[in-house]
C-alpha positions in Angstrom: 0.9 7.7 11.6 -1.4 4.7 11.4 -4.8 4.2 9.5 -8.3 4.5 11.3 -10.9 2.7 9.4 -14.0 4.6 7.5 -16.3 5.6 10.7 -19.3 7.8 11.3 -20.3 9.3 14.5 -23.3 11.9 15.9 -21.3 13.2 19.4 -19.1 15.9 19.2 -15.8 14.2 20.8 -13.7 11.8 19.0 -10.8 9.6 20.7 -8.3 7.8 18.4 -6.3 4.9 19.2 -3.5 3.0 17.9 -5.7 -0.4 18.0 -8.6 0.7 17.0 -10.4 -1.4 14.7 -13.7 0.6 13.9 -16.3 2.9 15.5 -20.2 1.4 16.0 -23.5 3.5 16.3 -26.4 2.1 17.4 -29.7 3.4 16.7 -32.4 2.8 19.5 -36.3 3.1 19.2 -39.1 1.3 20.8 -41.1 -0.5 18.7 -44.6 1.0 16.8 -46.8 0.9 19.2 -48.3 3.4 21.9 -46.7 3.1 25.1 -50.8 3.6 26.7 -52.3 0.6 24.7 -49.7 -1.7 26.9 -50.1 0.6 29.6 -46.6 1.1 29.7 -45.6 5.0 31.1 -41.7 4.2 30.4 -39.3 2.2 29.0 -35.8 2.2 30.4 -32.4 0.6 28.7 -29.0 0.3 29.7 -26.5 -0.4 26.8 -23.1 -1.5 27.8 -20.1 -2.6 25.7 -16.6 -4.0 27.0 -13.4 -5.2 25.8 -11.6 -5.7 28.9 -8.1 -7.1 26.8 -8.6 -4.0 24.5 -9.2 -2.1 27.8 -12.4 -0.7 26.1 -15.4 0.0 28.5 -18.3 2.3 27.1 -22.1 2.3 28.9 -25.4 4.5 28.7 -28.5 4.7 29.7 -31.5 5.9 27.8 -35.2 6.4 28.5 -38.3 6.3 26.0 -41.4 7.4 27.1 -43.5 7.2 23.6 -43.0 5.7 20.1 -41.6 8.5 18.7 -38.2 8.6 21.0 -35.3 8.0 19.7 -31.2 7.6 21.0 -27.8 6.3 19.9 -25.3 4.3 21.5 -21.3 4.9 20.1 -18.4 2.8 20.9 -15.1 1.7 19.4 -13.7 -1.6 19.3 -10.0 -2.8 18.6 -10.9 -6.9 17.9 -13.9 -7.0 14.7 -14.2 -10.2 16.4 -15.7 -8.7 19.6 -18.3 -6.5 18.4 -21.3 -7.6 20.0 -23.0 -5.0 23.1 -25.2 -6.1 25.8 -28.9 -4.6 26.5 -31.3 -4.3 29.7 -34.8 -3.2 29.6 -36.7 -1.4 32.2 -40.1 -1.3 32.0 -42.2 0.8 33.9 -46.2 0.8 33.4 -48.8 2.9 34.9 -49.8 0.6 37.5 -46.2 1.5 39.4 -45.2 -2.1 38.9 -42.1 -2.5 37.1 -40.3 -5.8 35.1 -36.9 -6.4 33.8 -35.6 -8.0 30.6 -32.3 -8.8 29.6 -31.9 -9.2 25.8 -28.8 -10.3 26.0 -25.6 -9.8 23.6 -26.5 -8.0 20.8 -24.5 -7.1 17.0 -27.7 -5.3 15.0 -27.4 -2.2 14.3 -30.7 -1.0 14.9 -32.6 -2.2 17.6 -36.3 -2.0 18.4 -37.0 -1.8 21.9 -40.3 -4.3 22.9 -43.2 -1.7 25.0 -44.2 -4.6 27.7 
């Protein structure tokens, strides 16, 4: 037998490994503010977290289309020292024009997604 560490989850599969160091869950919203005062029609983000040593690979993709939408993002980790994800935004406005933004790597646990 071996010990998992206190985790919580919202998906209804759970995988347990021998290395596994802990299980993070991301909340995602975009920020307060309506999506047509920025003229925005969508926002989309692709979350993606990897370990390649730990052989740990977990990715999603999620799209808000008004202040109110909400999603998680779940992955484990085996190192507490490699805990951090990585985020892309798409935006989309109404215009049909479209820009990019990487924020980078990531550790909060809540994130507020910028609308334009």
């Amino acid at each position: 037998l071996f010990d998992v560490p206190l985790s919580v989850t919202s998906i209804d599969n759970i995988f347990v490994r021998a290395d596994m160091a802990g299980h993070r869950v991301i909340e995602l919203q975009p920020e307060a503010v309506e999506f047509a005062s920025r003229q925005v029609v969508r926002i989309e983000a692709s979350l993606m977290y990897e370990d390649a040593e730990g052989g740990l690979h977990f990715a999603d993709n999620f799209t808000f289309s008004s202040l109110r939408d909400r999603a998680t993002f779940e992955y484990d980790y085996a190192d507490v020292q490699k805990q951090a994800y990585y985020c892309k935004l798409k935006t989309i406005f109404t215009n049909g024009l479209a820009t990019e933004t990487d924020l980078g790597s990531l550790k909060q646990e809540q994130l507020s997604l910028p609308v334009g």
